[in-house]
C-alpha positions, -999 to +999 in steps of 0.1 A: -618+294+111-615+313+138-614+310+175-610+333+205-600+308+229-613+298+261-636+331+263-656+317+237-656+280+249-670+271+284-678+238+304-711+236+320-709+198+329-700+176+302-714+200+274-688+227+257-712+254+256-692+276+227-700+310+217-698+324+179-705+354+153-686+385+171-652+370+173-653+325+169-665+306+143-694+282+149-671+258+122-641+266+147-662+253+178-674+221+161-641+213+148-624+216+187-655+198+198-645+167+174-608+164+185-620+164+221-650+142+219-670+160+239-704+173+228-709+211+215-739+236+219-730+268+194-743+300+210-746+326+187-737+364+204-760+386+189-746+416+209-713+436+203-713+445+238-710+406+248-683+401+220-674+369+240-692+337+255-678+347+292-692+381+295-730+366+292-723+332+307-708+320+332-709+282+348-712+278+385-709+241+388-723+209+364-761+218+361-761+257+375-752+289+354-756+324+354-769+341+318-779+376+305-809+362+277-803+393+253-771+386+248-779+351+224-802+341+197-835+323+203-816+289+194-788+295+222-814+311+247-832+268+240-799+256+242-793+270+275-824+263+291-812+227+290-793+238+323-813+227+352-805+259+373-804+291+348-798+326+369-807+356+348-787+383+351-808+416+345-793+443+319-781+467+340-754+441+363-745+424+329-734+458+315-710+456+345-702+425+330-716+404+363-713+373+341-675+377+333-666+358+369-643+335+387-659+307+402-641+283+426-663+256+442-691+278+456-675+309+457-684+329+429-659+362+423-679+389+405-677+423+398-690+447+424-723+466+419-747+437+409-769+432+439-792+413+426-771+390+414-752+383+448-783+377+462-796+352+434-766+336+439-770+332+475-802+319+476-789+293+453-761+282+477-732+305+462-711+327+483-706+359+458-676+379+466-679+416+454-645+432+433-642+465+422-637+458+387-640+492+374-603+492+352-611+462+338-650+480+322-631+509+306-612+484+284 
């Protein structure tokens, strides 16, 4: 089995929300799921441009996250739905990997250049603070 680590395995409450294909094993998420006793939602990545869970998800708090939808599979696009508050991220901000941020509380640290994100996430109750991320894209 394989597993990428903590990229590929994210809290949004008390669901592991764990993302598999491009680099984890759905096997691999199931088996960390069982020695924590929590429950797991697989996610399959059905883009090599998201090769891991955090660059097209992204928790903000127990029942919000943000998403980009082409990113998954019909299954995981379901599974995620289960989130009370889904923000979609549109195509061009999560090629600027908008999704791939630091959230602490209600601040949300994201890469600069997605607009409409920060703005989604204000009206939802976020403070978004903009980084030039720019060295981290061209690896």
């Amino acid at each position: 089995m394989f597993f990428e680590g903590a990229g590929d395995a994210l809290f949004c409450g008390d669901t592991l929300y764990a993302g598999y294909l491009v680099r984890s094993d759905a096997n691999a998420m199931q088996w960390i799921g069982q020695r924590m006793g929590c429950r797991v939602l697989p996610l399959q990545l059905v883009d090599d441009h998201f090769y891991h869970l955090d660059t097209c998800f992204c928790p903000l708090d127990s029942t919000s996250a943000i998403y980009y939808p082409p990113a998954f599979d019909d299954y995981a696009r379901r599974a995620l739905a289960q989130i009370p508050r889904l923000i979609e991220v549109q195509e061009q901000e999560a090629a600027r990997f908008a999704c791939n941020a630091v959230v602490v509380g209600n601040d949300v640290v994201l890469n600069a250049g997605c607009p409409q994100l920060e703005s989604a996430l204000r009206a939802a109750g976020f403070t978004p603070h903009s980084t030039e991320l720019d060295e981290f894209l061209k690896a």
